[in-house]
C-alpha atoms as a printed R data frame, in Angstrom:
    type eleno elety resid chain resno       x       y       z
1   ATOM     1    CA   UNK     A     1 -13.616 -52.555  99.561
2   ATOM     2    CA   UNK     A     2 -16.274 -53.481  97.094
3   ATOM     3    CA   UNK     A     3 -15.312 -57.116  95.060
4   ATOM     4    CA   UNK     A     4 -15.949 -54.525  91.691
5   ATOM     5    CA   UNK     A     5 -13.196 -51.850  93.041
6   ATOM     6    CA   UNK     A     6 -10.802 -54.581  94.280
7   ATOM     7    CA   UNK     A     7 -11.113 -56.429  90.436
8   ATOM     8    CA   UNK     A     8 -10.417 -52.890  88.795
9   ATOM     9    CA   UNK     A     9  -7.191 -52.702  91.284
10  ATOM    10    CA   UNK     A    10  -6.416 -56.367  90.577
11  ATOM    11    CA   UNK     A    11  -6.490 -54.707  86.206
12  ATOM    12    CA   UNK     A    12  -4.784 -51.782  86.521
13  ATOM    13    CA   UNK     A    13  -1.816 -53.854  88.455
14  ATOM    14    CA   UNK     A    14  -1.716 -56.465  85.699
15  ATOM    15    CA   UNK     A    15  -2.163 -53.330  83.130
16  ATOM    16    CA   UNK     A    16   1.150 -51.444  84.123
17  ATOM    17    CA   UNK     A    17   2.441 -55.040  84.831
18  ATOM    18    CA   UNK     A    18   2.020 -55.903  81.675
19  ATOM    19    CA   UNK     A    19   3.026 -52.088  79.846
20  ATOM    20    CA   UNK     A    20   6.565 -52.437  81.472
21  ATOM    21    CA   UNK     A    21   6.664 -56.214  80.927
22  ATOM    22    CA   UNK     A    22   7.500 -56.745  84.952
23  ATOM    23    CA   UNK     A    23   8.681 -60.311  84.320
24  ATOM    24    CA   UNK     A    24  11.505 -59.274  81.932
25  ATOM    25    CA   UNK     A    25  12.557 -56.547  84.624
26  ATOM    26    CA   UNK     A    26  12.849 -59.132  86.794
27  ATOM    27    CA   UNK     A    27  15.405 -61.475  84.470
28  ATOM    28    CA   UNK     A    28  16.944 -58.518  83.611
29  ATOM    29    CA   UNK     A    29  17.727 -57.845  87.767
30  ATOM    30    CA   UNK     A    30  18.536 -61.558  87.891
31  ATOM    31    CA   UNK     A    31  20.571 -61.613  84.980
32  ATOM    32    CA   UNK     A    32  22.861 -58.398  85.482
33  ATOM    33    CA   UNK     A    33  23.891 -59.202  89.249
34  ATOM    34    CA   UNK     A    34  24.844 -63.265  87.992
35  ATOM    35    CA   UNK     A    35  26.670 -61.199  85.529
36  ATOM    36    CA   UNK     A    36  28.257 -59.288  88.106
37  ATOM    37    CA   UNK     A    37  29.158 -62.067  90.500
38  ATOM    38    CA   UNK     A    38  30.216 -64.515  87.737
39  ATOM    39    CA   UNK     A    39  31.379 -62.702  84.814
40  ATOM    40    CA   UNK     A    40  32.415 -58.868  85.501
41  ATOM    41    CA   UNK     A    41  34.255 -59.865  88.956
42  ATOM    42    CA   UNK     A    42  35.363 -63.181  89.452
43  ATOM    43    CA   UNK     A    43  37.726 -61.748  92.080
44  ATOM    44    CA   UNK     A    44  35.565 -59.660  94.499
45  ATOM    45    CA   UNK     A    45  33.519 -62.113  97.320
46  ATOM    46    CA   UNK     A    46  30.181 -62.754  96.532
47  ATOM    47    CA   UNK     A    47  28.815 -60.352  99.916
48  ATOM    48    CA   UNK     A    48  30.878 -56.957  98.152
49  ATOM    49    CA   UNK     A    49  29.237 -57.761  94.940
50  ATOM    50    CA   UNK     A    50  25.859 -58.076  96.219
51  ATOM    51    CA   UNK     A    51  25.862 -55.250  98.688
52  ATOM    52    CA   UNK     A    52  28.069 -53.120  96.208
53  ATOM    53    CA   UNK     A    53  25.910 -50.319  96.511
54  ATOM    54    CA   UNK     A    54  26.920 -47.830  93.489
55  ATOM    55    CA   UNK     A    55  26.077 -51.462  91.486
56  ATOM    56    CA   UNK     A    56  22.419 -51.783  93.235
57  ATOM    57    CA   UNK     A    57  21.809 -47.827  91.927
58  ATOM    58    CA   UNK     A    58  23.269 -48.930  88.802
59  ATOM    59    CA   UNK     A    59  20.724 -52.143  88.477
60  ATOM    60    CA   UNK     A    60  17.783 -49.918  89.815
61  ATOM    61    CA   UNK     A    61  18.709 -47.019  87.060
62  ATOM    62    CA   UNK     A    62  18.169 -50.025  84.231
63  ATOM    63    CA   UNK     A    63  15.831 -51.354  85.922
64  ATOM    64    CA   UNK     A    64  13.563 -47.768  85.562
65  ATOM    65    CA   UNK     A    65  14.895 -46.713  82.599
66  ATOM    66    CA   UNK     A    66  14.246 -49.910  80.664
67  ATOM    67    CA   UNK     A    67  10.528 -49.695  82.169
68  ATOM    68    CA   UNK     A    68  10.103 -46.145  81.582
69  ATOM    69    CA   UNK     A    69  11.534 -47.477  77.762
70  ATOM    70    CA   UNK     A    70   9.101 -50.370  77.756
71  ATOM    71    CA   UNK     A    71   5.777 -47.879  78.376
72  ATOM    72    CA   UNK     A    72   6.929 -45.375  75.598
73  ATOM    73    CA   UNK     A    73   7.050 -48.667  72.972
74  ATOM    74    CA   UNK     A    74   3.792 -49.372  74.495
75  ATOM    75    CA   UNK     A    75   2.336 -45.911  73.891
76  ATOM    76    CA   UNK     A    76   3.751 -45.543  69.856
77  ATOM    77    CA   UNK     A    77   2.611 -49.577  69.186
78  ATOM    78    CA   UNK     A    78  -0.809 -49.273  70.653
79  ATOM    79    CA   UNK     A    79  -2.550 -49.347  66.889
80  ATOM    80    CA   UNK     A    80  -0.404 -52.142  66.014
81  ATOM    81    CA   UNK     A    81  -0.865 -53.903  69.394
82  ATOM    82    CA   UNK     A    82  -4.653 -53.752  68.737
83  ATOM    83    CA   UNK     A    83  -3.956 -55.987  65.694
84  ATOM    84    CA   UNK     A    84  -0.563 -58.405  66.716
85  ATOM    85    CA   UNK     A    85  -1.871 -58.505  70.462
86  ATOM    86    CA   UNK     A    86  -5.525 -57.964  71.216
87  ATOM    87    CA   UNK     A    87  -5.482 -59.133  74.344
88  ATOM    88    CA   UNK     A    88  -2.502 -57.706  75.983
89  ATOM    89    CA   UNK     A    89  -3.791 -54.665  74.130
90  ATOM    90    CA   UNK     A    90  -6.720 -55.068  75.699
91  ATOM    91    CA   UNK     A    91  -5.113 -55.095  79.140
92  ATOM    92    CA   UNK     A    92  -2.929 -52.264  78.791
93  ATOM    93    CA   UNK     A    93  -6.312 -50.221  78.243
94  ATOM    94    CA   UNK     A    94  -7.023 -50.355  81.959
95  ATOM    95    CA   UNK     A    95  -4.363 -47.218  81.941
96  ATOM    96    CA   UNK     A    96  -5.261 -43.864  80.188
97  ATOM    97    CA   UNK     A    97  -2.065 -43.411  77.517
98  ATOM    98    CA   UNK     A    98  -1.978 -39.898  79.640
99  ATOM    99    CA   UNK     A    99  -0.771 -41.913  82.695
100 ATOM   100    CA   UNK     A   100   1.523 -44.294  80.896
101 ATOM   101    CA   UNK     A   101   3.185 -40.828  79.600
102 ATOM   102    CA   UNK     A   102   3.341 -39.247  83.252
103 ATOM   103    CA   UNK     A   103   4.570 -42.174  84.517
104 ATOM   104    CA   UNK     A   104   7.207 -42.704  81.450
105 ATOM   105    CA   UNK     A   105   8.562 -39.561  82.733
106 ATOM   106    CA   UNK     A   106   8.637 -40.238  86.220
107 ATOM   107    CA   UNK     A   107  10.666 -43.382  85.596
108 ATOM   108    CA   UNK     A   108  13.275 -42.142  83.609
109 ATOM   109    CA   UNK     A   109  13.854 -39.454  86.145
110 ATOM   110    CA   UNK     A   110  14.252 -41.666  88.822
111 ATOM   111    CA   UNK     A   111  16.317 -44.038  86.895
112 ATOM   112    CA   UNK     A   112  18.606 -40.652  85.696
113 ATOM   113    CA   UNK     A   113  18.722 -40.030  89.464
114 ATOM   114    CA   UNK     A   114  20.299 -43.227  90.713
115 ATOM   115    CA   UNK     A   115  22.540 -42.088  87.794
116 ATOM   116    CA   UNK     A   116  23.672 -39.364  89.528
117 ATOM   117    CA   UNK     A   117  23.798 -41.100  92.575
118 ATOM   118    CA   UNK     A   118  26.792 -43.322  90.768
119 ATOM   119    CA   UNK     A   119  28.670 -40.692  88.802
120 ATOM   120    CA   UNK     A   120  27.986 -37.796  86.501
121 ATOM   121    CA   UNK     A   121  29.737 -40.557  83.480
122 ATOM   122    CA   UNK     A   122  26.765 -42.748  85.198
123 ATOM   123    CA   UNK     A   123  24.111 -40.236  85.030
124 ATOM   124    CA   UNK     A   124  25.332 -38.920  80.945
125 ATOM   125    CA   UNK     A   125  25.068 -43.180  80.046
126 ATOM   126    CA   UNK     A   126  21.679 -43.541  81.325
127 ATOM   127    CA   UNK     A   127  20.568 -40.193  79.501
128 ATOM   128    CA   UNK     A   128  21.452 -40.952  76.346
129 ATOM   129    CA   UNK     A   129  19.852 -44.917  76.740
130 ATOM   130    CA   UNK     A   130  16.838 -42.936  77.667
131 ATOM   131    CA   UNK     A   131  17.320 -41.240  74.560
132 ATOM   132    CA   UNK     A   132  18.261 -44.197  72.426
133 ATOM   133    CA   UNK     A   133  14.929 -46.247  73.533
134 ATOM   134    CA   UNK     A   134  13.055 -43.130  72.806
135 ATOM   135    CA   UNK     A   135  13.994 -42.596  69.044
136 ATOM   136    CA   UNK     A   136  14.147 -46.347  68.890
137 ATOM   137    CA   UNK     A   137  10.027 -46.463  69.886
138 ATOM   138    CA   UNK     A   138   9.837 -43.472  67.612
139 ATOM   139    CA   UNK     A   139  11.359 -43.542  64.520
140 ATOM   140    CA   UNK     A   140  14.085 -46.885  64.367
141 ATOM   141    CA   UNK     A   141  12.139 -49.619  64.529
142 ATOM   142    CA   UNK     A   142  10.172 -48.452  61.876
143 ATOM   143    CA   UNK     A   143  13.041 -48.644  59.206
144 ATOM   144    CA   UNK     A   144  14.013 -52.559  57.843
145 ATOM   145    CA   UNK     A   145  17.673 -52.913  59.353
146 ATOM   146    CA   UNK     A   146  18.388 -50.054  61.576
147 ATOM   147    CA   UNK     A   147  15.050 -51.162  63.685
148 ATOM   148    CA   UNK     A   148  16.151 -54.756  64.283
149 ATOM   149    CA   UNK     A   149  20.041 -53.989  64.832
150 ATOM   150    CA   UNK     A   150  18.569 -50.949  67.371
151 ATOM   151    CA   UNK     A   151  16.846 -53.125  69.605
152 ATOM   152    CA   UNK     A   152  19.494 -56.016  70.013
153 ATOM   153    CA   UNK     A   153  21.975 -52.847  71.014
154 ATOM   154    CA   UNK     A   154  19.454 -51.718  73.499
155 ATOM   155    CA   UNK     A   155  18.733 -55.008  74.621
156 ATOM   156    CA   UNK     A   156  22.722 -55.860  75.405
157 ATOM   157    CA   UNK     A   157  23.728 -52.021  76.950
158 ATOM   158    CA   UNK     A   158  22.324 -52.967  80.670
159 ATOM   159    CA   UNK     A   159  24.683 -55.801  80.701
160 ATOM   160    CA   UNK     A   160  27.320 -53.125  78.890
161 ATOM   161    CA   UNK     A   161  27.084 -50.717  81.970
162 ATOM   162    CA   UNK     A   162  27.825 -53.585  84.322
163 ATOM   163    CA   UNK     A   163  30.972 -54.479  82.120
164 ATOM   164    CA   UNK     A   164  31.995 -50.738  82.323
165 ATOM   165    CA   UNK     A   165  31.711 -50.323  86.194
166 ATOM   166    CA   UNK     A   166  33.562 -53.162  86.906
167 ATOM   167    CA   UNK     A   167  35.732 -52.651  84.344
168 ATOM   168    CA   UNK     A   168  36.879 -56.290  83.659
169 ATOM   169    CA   UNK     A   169  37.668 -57.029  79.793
170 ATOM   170    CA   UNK     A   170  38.535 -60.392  78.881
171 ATOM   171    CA   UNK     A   171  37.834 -62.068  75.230
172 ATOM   172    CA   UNK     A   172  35.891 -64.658  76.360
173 ATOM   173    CA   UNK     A   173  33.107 -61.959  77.641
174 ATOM   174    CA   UNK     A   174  33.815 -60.696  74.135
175 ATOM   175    CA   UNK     A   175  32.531 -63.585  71.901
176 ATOM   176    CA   UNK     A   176  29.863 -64.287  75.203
177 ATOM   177    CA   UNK     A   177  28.417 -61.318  74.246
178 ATOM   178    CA   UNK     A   178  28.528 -61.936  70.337
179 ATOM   179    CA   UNK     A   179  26.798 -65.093  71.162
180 ATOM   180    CA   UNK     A   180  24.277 -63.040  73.018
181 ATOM   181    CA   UNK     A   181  24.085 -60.552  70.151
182 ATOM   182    CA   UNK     A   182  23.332 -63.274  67.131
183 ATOM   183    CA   UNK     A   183  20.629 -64.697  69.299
184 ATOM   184    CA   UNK     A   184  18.744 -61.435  70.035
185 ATOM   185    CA   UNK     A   185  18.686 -60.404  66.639
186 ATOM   186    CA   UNK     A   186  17.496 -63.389  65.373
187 ATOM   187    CA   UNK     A   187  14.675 -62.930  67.927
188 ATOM   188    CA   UNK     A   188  13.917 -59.564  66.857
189 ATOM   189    CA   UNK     A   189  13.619 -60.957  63.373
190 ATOM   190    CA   UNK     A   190  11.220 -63.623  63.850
191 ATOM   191    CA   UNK     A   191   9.552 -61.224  66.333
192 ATOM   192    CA   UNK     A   192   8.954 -59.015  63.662
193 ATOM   193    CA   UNK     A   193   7.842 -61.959  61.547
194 ATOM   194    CA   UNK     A   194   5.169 -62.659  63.836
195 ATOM   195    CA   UNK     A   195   4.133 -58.819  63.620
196 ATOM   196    CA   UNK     A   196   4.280 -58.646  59.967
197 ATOM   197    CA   UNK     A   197   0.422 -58.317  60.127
198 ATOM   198    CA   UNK     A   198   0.161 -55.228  62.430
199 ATOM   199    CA   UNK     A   199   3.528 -53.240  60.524
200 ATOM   200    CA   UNK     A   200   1.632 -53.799  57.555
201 ATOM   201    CA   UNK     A   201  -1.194 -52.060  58.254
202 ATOM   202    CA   UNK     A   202   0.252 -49.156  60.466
203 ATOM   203    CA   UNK     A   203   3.239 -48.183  58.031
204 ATOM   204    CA   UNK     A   204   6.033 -49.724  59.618
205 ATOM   205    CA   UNK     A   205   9.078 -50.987  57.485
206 ATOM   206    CA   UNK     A   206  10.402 -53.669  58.974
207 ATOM   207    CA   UNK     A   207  12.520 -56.144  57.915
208 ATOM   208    CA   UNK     A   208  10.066 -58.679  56.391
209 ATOM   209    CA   UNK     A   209   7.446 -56.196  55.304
210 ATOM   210    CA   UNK     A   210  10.725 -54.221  52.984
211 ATOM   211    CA   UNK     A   211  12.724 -57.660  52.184
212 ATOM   212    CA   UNK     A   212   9.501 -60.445  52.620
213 ATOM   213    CA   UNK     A   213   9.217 -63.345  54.859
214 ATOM   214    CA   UNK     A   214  11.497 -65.555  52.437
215 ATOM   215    CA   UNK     A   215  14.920 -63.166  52.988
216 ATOM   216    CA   UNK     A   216  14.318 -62.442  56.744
217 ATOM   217    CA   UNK     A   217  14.061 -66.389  57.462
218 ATOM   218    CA   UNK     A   218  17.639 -66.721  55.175
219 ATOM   219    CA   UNK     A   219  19.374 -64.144  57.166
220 ATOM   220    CA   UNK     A   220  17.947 -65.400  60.313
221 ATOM   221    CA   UNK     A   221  19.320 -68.691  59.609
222 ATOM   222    CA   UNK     A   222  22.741 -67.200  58.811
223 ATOM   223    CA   UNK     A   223  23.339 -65.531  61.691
224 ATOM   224    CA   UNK     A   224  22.136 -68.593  63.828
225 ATOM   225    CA   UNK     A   225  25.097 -70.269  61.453
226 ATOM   226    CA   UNK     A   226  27.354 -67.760  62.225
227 ATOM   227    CA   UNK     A   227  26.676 -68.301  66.145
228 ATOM   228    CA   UNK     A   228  29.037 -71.334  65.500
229 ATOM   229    CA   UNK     A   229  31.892 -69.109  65.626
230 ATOM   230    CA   UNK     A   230  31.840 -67.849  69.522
231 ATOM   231    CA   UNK     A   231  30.886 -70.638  70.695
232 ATOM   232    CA   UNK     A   232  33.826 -72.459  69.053
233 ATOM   233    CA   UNK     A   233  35.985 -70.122  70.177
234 ATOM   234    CA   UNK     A   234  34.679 -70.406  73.717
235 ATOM   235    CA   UNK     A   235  34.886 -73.778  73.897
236 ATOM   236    CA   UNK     A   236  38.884 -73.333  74.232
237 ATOM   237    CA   UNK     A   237  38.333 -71.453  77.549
238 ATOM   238    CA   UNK     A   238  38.872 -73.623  80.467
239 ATOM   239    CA   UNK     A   239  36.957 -71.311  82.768
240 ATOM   240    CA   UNK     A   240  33.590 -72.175  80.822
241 ATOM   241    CA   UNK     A   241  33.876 -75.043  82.911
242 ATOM   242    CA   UNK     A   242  29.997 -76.598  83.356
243 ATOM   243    CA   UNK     A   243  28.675 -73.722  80.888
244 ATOM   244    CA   UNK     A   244  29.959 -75.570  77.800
245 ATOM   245    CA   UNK     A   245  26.590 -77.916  78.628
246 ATOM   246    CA   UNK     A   246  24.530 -75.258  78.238
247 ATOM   247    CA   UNK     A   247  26.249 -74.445  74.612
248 ATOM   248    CA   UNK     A   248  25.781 -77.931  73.471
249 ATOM   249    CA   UNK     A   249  22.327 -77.804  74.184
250 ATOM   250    CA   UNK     A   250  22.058 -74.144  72.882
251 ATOM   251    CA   UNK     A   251  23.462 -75.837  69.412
252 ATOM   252    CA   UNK     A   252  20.861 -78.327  69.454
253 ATOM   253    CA   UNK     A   253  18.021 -75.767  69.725
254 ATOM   254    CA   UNK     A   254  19.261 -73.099  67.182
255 ATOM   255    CA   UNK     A   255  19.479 -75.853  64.683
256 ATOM   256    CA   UNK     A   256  15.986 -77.200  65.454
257 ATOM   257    CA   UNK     A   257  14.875 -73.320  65.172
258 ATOM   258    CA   UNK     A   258  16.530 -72.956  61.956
259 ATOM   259    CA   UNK     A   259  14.714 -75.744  60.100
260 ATOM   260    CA   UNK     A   260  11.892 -75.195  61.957
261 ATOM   261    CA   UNK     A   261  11.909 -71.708  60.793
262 ATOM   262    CA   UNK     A   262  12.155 -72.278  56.973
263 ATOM   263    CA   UNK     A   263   8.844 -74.388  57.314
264 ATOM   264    CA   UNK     A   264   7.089 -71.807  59.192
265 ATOM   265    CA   UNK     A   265   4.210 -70.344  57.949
266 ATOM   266    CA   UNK     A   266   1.826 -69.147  60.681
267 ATOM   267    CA   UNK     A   267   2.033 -66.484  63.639
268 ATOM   268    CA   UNK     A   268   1.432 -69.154  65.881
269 ATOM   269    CA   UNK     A   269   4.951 -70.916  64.370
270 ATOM   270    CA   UNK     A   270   6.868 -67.508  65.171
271 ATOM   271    CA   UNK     A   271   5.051 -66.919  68.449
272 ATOM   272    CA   UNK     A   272   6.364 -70.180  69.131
273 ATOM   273    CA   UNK     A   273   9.845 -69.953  67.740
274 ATOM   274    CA   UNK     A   274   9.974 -66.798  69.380
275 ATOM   275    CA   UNK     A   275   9.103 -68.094  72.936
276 ATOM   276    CA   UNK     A   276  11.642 -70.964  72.560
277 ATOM   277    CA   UNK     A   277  14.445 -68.632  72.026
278 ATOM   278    CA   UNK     A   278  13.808 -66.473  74.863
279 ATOM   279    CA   UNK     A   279  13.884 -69.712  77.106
280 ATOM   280    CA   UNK     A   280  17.121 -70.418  75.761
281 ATOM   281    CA   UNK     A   281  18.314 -67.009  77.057
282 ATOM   282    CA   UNK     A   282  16.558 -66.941  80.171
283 ATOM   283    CA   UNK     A   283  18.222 -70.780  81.216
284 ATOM   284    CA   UNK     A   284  21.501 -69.331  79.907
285 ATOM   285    CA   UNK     A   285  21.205 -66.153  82.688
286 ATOM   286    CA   UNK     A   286  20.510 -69.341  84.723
287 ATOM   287    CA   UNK     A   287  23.960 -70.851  83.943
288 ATOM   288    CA   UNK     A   288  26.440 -68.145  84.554
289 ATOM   289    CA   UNK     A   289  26.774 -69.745  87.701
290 ATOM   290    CA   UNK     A   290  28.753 -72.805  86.076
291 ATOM   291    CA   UNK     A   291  31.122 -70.659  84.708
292 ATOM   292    CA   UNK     A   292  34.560 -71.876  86.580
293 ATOM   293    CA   UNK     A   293  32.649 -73.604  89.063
294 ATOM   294    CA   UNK     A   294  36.150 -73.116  91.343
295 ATOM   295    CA   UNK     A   295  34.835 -69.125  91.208
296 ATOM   296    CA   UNK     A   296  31.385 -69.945  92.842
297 ATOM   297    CA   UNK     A   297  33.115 -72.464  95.626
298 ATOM   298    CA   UNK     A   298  35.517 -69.688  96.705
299 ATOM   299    CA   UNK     A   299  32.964 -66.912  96.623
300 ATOM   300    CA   UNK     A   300  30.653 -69.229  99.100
301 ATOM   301    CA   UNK     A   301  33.698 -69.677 101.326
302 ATOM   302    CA   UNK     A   302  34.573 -66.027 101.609
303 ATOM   303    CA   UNK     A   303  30.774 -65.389 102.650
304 ATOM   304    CA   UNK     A   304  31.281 -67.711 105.252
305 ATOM   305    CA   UNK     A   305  34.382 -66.279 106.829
């Protein structure tokens, strides 16, 4: 193989890489089976959880869909990624937007498949999430509100179709997931602050191109305030065990993002707000496994015997 043939390999890899963002597949395969060991089934050993089968199909279906999902965003933002991201819009070039449609459709079946392979309640869920990233990529996140409430619902329903095949409601995942909710948005937001440029000039009415920079960093800011109020309330769970570290030091960076965020003028000061919030999520998939620590001693021992 020629060094020029193996380099345009080595681009179109990184290209689809890139157009289904593989590394947030991978948390999100990371995440949703901690979730499932430490969260959704504190009761089941740690070997039927990981070689539950109908909850491999189930992480495989998100794990297609969601790609399938991240292509079709790719395929509707490619004038605005020209602008907000030249250079990962200059990557994603190395594959014709006819492939990256063929291929969006070849995901979704396959992740609609291992839907099947579940239940038919299985299959109808990951249907209409197919459907719901679609007219999110098409039409939602265009509009101020509904685009930036859209994606943090999208965002949270893999780790809602793990919670509904196990089954297991308790409050504390409740106001866990509100947590996770506050956070995303406030993401999206800033995400969309560090886009402003590219919605601008391609039509698209988000939040701070309808409301201005000034409102979007005030709401932001409130809903980081009102992420006081799960984490309060899980602090008076004893099984949080270990995990209430990690919502100390989750306190101490949303308040450093809040004032940093009111000063923030430049891209580069969302990019980077941005970036430090998805950390903060990431290392929080990381710490499910503190969550009653007792859970993650007994799930060891049953593996052994």
């Amino acid at each position: 193989m020629s060094i020029s043939k193996a380099k345009r390999i080595t681009l179109k890899f990184l290209s689809l890489f890139s157009a289904v963002r593989g590394y947030n597949i991978l948390v999100l395969i990371f995440a949703q089976y901690l979730a499932a060991i430490f969260i959704f089934s504190p009761t089941k050993s740690l070997k039927d959880v990981v070689f539950d089968l109908h909850l491999f199909f189930l992480v495989l279906a998100s794990v297609f869909v969601i790609a399938g999902g991240y292509i079709i965003n790719n395929f509707y933002d490619a004038k605005v990624d020209k602008i907000n991201r030249p250079v990962k819009a200059g990557l994603d070039n190395y594959i014709k937007q006819s492939t990256k449609l063929r291929l969006y459709f070849l995901l979704n079946f396959i992740g609609f498949c291992f839907g099947i392979l579940i239940s038919w309640r299985a299959a109808l869920f990951f249907a209409m999430f197919i459907f719901a990233i679609w007219f999110y990529s098409h039409k939602l996140k265009k509009h101020p509100f509904l685009g930036v409430v859209s994606a943090t619902v999208l965002t949270v329903l893999p780790f809602f179709a793990v919670f509904v095949y196990f089954g297991n409601f308790s409050i504390m995942i409740l106001f866990h997931a509100s947590f996770l909710f506050l956070v995303i948005m406030v993401r999206e937001l800033i995400k969309d602050l560090q886009n402003i440029k590219g919605a601008i000039a391609n039509n698209y009415n988000t939040f701070p191109v309808v409301y201005g920079e000034k409102k979007t960093k005030q709401l932001s800011i409130l809903l980081l305030i009102f992420t006081i109020i799960p984490i309060s309330i899980l602090f008076s769970y004893p099984a949080l065990s270990y995990m209430r570290y990690y919502f100390y030091f989750a306190l101490i960076v949303l308040l450093f993002v809040g004032f940093s965020l009111w000063t923030s003028k430049t891209r580069n000061d969302y990019r980077t707000l941005h970036n430090i919030l998805k950390l903060l999520l990431f290392i929080g998939v990381l710490c499910l496994i503190f969550i009653d620590t007792s859970l993650l001693l007994d799930k060891v021992i049953n593996r052994l015997n």
